[in-house]
N, C-alpha and C positions, 0 to 999 in steps of 0.2 A: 521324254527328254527330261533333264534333271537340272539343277542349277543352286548351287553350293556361293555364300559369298565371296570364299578367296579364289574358286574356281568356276568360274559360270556352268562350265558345263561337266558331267561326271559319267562316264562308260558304266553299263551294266553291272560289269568285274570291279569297276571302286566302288560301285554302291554296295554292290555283296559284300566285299571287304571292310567298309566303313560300317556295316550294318553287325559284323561280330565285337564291335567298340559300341559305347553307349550313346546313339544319335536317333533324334526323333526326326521318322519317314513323315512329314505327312502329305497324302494325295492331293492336291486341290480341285481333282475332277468332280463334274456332277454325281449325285448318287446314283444317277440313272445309267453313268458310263460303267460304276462300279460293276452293278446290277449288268451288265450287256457283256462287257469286257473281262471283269474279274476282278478281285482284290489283290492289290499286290500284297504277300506275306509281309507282317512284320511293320505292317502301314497301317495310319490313322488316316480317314475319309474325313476332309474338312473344307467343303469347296468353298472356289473363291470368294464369293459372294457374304460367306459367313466368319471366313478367316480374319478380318481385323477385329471384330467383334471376340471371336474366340482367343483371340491374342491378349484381349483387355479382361476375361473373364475372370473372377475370383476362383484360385485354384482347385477348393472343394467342387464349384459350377462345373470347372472345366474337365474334371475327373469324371464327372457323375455323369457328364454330356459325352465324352470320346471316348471314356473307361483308360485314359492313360495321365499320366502323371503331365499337370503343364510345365511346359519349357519353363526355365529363368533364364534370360535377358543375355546370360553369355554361351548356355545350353547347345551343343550341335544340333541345328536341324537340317535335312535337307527337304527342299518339294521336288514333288513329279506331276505332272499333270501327262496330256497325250504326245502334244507337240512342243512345246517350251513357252509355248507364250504366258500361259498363265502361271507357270513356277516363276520365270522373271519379274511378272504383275507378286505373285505372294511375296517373292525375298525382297521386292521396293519394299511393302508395304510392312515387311515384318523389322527393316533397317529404319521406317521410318517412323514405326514405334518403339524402335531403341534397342533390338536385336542387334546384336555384334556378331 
């Protein structure tokens, strides 16, 4: 399940769609779901636990850690985790470090 600010929740087909524009996928699942279930293409693995910390990293850090460029503050991102619970827990937490 997926959850976007202006739209909580995002079908498959938007995400494929939003994903040929420039938006950062990131997973919030454990690495151990990664490892079981699969990577989703085109997705950075940053689970929940480690995401507000990753949110405040220094961008070289955060490159050298995810291997992708960190968001800026107005940047599209969306999370996906399994079921929605924890993309709703990431987008609080990334709105209430100052994500728009």
């Amino acid at each position: 399940s997926l959850c976007t600010g202006g739209a909580p929740s995002l079908s498959y087909q938007e995400l494929k769609d939003l994903k040929k524009t420039n938006i950062l996928h990131i997973d919030v699942r454990e690495r151990w779901e990664i490892d079981k279930f699969g990577k989703i293409p085109a997705s950075v693995n940053i689970p929940l636990g480690e995401l507000v910390e990753a949110l405040q990293m220094d961008p070289m850090e955060f490159k050298k850690q995810y291997n992708q460029k960190m968001p800026s503050k107005s940047d599209p991102v969306v999370f996906s985790c399994l079921a929605g619970t924890r993309s709703k827990q990431a987008l609080g937490f990334a709105m209430s470090l100052g994500f728009s």
